[in-house]
N, C-alpha and C positions, 0 to 999 in steps of 0.2 A: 925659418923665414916667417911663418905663421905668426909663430910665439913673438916672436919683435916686431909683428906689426899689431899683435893684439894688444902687446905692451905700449907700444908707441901710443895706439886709440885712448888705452888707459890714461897716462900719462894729459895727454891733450885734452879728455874731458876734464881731469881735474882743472887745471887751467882755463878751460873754460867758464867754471864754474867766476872762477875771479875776473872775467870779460865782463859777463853776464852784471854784476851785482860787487857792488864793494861793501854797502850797510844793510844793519837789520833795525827794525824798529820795533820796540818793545812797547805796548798802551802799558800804564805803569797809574797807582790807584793809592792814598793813603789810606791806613789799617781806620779800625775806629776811634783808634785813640789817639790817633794821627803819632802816631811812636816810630811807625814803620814804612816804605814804599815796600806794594807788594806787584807781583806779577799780574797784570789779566790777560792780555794776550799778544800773541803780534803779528803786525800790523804788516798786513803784505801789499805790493805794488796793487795799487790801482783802486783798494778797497775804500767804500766809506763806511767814516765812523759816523755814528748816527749819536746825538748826545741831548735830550732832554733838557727845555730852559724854563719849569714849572719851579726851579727856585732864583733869589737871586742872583747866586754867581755858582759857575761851574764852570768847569776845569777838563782839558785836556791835556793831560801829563804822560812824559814818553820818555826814553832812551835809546839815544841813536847810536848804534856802533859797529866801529868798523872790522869788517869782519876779512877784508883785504890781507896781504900781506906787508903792508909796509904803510907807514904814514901818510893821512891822507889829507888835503882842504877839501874842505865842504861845504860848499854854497848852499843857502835856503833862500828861497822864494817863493812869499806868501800872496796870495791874490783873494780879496773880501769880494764876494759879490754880493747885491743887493740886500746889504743889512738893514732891520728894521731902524727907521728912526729912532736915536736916545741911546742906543744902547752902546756899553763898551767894550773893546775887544785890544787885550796888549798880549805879548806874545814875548815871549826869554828865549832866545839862542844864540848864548855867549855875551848878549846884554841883552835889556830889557827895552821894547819898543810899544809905543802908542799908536790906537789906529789913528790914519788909515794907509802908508806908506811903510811896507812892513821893507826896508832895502837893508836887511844885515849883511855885515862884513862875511867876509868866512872865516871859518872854525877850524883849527887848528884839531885832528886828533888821532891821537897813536895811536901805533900796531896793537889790535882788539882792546882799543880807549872807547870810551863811549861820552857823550853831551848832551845832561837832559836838554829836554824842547817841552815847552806848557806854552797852551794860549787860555788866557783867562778870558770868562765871557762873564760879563754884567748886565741883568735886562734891568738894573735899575726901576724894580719895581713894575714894567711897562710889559701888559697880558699876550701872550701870544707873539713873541720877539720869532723870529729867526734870521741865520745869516748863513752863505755855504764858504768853505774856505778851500783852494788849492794850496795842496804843499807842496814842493819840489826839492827836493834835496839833488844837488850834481855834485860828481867827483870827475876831474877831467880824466879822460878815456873810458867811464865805464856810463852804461845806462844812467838816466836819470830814475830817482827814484817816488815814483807820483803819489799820493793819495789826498783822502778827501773829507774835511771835518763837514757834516751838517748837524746845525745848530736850529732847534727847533722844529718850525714845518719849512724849512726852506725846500724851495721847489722848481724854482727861476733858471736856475743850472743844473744841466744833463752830463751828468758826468761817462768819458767815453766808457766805454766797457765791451769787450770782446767776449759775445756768446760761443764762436768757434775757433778755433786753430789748428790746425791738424796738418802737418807735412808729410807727402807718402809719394811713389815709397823711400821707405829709409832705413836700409840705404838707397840712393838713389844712382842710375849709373850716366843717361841724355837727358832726363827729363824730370822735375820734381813738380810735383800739384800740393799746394795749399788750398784747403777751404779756409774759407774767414766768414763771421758775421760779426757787423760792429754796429754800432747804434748811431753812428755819425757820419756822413758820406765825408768830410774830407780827411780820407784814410791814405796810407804809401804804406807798401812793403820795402825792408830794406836789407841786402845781403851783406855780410862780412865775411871776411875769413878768418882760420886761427888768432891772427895777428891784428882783427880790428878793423882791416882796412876794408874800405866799401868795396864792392864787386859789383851790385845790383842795384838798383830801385826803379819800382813802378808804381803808377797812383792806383789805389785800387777804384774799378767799376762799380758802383752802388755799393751798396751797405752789406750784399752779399752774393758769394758766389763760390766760384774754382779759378786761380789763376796758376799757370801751364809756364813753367821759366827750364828755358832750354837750359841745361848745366853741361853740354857735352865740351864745349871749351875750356872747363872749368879743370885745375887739378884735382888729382883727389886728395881727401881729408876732411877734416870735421869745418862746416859752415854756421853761422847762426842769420837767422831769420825774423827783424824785428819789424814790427807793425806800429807805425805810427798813428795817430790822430793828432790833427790842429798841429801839426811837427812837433808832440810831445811822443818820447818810447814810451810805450803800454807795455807790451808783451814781449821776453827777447825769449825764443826754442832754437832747438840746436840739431840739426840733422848732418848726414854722414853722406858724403859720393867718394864712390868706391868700386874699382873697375877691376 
């Protein structure tokens, strides 16, 4: 009976894993000879890219793909904040758009297909440009997937960021405690279960602390734990009640 329920856990975290997250996003860079696109890294929920605007024009270039199991659309949504006067900013995914209304359709893309994303930046000769960009990539049922171009010295925009997270214990069997520290007071915690469906939410108190969520009503099995800001998903962990 053990063994099939360790199998069973098994089983469900993998699944999990496809809750959690449908894309990856690759930063992707041409060779010197411009012959090639090569790797540089990638690009995980929540991070920014920090990008240099001491020449003309510079380039953010990426590959998005779906790492799901079956076919997915994929919405983007770009939001410019406080860009320097002059300068140009267009962006390609799936067509090619103008700022500063970035509303693309959705993308079409198959089981492990992938769709570059570049935004081009122009300071058009003008010293000391910057501009910060939100990306949002959604696939309906799974986490949105967030991150953050700055272009220059932009500064204007406090991107959220979660210093803690930590669910204990876990497994857990009445009672589970998170710490969290985030850098924006309008935070929510939010529970699911296996299957996606909400169970919990609460706003969190200040920017930081412990919050105490009774689970004894709860069935057992694997939960996940997402922490909002601004009603954007930041951070989705996964913990265990188990009796």
């Amino acid at each position: 009976m053990k063994k099939c329920i360790v199998l069973l856990i098994v089983i469900l975290s993998c699944v999990s894993f496809s809750f959690a997250q449908a894309l990856k996003i690759n930063q992707m860079q041409w060779d010197e000879d411009y012959t090639a696109r090569e790797f540089v890294r990638e690009i995980e929920p929540g991070d920014v890219i920090e990008i240099d605007t001491d020449k003309n024009f510079v380039q953010l270039d990426s590959d998005v793909i779906n790492i799901s199991n079956s076919a997915q659309s994929v919405n983007l949504k770009m939001e410019v904040s406080n860009p320097t006067e002059g300068i140009d900013i267009s962006a390609c995914w799936g067509a090619c758009l103008e700022p500063w209304n970035f509303n693309f359709d959705p993308v079409e893309i198959a089981e492990e297909g992938e769709e570059q994303f570049i935004v081009d930046y122009y300071t058009n000769d003008i010293l000391n440009t910057a501009a910060w960009i939100t990306c949002t990539f959604s696939v309906e049922g799974y986490e949105d997937f967030v991150f953050y171009i700055k272009f220059g010295d932009a500064v204007s925009v406090t991107e959220p960021i979660i210093t803690t997270n930590k669910a204990y214990p876990n497994p857990a069997t009445s009672v589970v405690n998170i710490d969290y520290a985030v850098n924006k007071g309008n935070a929510q915690i939010v529970l699911y279960n296996i299957l996606g469906v909400q169970v919990y939410e609460q706003t969190l108190n200040g920017q930081e602390g412990i919050i105490k969520i009774n689970i004894s009503d709860f069935t057992s099995g694997i939960y996940f734990y997402t922490i909002k800001i601004d009603g954007k998903a930041i951070e989705t962990k996964k913990f265990v009640i188990s009796r």
